[in-house]
N, C-alpha and C positions, 0 to 999 in steps of 0.2 A: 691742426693737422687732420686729412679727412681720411679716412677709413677705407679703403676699398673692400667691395664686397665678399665674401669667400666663393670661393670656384668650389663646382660639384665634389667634387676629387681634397677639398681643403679639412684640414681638421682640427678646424682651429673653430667653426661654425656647431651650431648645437643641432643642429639635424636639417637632415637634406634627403629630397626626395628620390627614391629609391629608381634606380632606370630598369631594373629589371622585371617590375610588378606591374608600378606605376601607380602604385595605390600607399604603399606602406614610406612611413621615414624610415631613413638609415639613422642610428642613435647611436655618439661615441661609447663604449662599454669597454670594460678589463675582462679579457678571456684569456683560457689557457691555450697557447700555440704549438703545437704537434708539427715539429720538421724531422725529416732524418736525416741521419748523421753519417753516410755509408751505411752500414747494416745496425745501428744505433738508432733507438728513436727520443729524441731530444723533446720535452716538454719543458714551454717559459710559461709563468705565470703573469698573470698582471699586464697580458700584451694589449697594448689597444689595437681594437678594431670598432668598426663602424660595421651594425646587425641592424639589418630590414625588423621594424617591427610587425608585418604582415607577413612575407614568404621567408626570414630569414637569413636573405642573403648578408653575405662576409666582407666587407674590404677591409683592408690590411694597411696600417699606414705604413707607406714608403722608405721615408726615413728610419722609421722602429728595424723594419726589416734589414736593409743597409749594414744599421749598425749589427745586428744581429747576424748576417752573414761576414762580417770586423771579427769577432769574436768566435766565430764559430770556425773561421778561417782554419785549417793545422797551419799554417803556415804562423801564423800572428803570435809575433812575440821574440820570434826567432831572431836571432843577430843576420842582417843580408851581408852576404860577399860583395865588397866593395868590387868593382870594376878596375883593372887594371888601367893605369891612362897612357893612351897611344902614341908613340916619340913624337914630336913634332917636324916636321920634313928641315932639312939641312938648310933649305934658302927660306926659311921663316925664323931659325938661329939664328942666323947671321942678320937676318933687317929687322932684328932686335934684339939686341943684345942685352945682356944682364947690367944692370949699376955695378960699380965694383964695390963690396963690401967695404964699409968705415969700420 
């Protein structure tokens, strides 16, 4: 099975060169991630990111965050109100009708 190769943006590659410098790699590393939360400031540890070893610069994997805004959601967890289901019109009863219960 053959392997394709990682795309810039990929985090699955051990370092790739940095578009912002153009001198430094970008290296996968665990840092700490600073979001806020409404007027809350939410720090994760252990986040990956990919850090320019020349200018510093940050990308953030995609995915990490994702799930990260999953989680951080207020919403998440909550039971959803099911949708009430809409009659079905009178001439679609009728051009099919129910089995009659055995």
């Amino acid at each position: 099975m053959k392997r394709e190769a990682p795309t810039a943006h990929s985090f699955e590659s051990d370092r790739i060169p940095c578009d912002q410098c153009g001198v430094g790699m970008l290296r996968l590393q665990r840092v700490v991630y600073l979001v806020w939360l409404g007027e809350e400031l939410v720090t994760v540890p252990n986040f990956p990111a990919r850090i320019c070893d020349v200018c510093g610069r940050r990308e953030y994997d995609e995915r990490a965050i994702a799930w990260l805004n999953i989680l951080l959601n207020p919403e998440a967890g909550k039971h959803s109100t099911r949708l009430s289901r809409t009659q079905r019109p009178a001439s679609l009863k009728k051009a099919h009708p129910r089995p009659p219960l055995e």
